[in-house]
N, C-alpha and C positions, 0 to 999 in steps of 0.2 A: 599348090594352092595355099594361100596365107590361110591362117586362121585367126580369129578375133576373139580374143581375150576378154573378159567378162570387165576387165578393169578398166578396156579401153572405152568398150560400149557404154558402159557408167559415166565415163569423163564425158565423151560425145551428147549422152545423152543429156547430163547437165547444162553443157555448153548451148545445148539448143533451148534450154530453158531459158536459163537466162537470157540467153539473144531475145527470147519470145516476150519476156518481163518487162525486158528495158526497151522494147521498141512499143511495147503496147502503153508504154508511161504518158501521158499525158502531162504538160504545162499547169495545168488548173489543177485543184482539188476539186474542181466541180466532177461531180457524179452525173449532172442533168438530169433527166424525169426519173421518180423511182416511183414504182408504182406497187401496193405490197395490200394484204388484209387487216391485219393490224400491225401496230410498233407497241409495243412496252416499254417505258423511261423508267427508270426507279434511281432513288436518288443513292448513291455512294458514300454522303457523307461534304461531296462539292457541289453537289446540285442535282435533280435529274429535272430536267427543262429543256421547253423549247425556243428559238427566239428567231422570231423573221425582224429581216433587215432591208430596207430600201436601198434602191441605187446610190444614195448620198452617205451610205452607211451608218444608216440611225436605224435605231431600234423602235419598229413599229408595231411589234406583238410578242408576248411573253406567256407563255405556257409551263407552271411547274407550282412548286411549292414556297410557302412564304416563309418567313424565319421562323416560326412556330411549329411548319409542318405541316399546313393548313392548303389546302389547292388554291389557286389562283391566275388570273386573267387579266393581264393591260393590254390597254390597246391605247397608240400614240398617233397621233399627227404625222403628216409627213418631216416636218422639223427635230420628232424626238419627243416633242411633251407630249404627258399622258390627258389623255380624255378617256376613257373609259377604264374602270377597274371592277372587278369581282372576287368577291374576295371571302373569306370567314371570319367573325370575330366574337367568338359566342351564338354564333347564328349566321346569317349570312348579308352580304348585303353587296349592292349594286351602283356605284356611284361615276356621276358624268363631270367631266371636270372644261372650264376654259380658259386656258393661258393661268392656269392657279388661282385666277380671283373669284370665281365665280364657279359654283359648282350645284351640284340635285344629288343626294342618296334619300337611296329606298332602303331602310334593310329590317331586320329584325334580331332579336335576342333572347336570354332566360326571361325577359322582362316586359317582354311585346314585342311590335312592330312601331316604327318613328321612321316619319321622312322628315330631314333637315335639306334648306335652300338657302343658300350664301350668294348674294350682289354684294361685288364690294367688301367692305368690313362687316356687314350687318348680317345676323343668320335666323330663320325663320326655320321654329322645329314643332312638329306635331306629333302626339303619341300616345300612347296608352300609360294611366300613371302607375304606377308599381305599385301602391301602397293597396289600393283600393279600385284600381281596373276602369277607371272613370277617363273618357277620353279631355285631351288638354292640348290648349296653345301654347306658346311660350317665345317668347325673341329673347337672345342674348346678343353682346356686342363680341368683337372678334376676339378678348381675351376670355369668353367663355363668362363673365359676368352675365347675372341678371337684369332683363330689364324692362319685364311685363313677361304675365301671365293668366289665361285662364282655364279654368276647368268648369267642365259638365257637372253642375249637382243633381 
């Protein structure tokens, strides 16, 4: 009766590993459904973020932190451009974009709450004044000049 050597059974046994490795490998990196109770991202130092992609390979949703550190949310068109962001900047705020010319935020700050409305070159902003908490209108043109305002006395 042969006997089997502890060194052979070890090779064998690897041998079937691997065979079981490399046949279970799949073409894709796709994983397909994963279904879990939570994920935790944290960022490394390169990102920690999510990003879905459409079948045209754009980027239609962005889940992570901004360059500040700050959380953050876009959401794109099927083309790539962004319509929707959320974001922090001293406070928080929520803003709707179309094709870049035209856009709607809500948001707020150390200084109040303002929503600004952009057609075109032109921007319509309403808000609370800093000095003295008195609500106020105000247009500027698209380099941020003045060009009418009023406020509640």
């Amino acid at each position: 009766m042969n006997h089997l050597d502890f060194k052979s059974a070890l090779i064998g046994g690897l041998i079937v590993c691997c065979f079981l490795l490399l046949t279970g490998q799949t073409k894709s990196n796709n994983l397909g459904d994963i279904e879990v109770n939570s994920i935790t991202i944290k960022d490394n130092g390169y990102g920690g973020v999510v990003q879905i992609y459409n079948d045209k390979n754009e980027r239609v949703g962005f889940l992570g932190a901004n360059k500040y550190g700050d959380g953050m949310i876009l959401l794109s068109d099927k083309d790539g451009d962004l319509t929707v962001g959320l974001s922090n900047d001293d406070g928080g705020f929520v803003q709707t974009y179309s094709k870049g010319l035209n856009w709607a935020l809500l948001g707020s700050d150390n200084q109040g709450g303002y929503m600004s409305l952009r057609r075109g070159k032109d921007d319509v902003y309403f808000g609370a004044m800093v000095s003295d908490n008195k609500p106020w209108i105000g247009f500027w043109d698209q380099f941020g000049n003045f060009i009418w305002g009023q406020g509640k006395d």
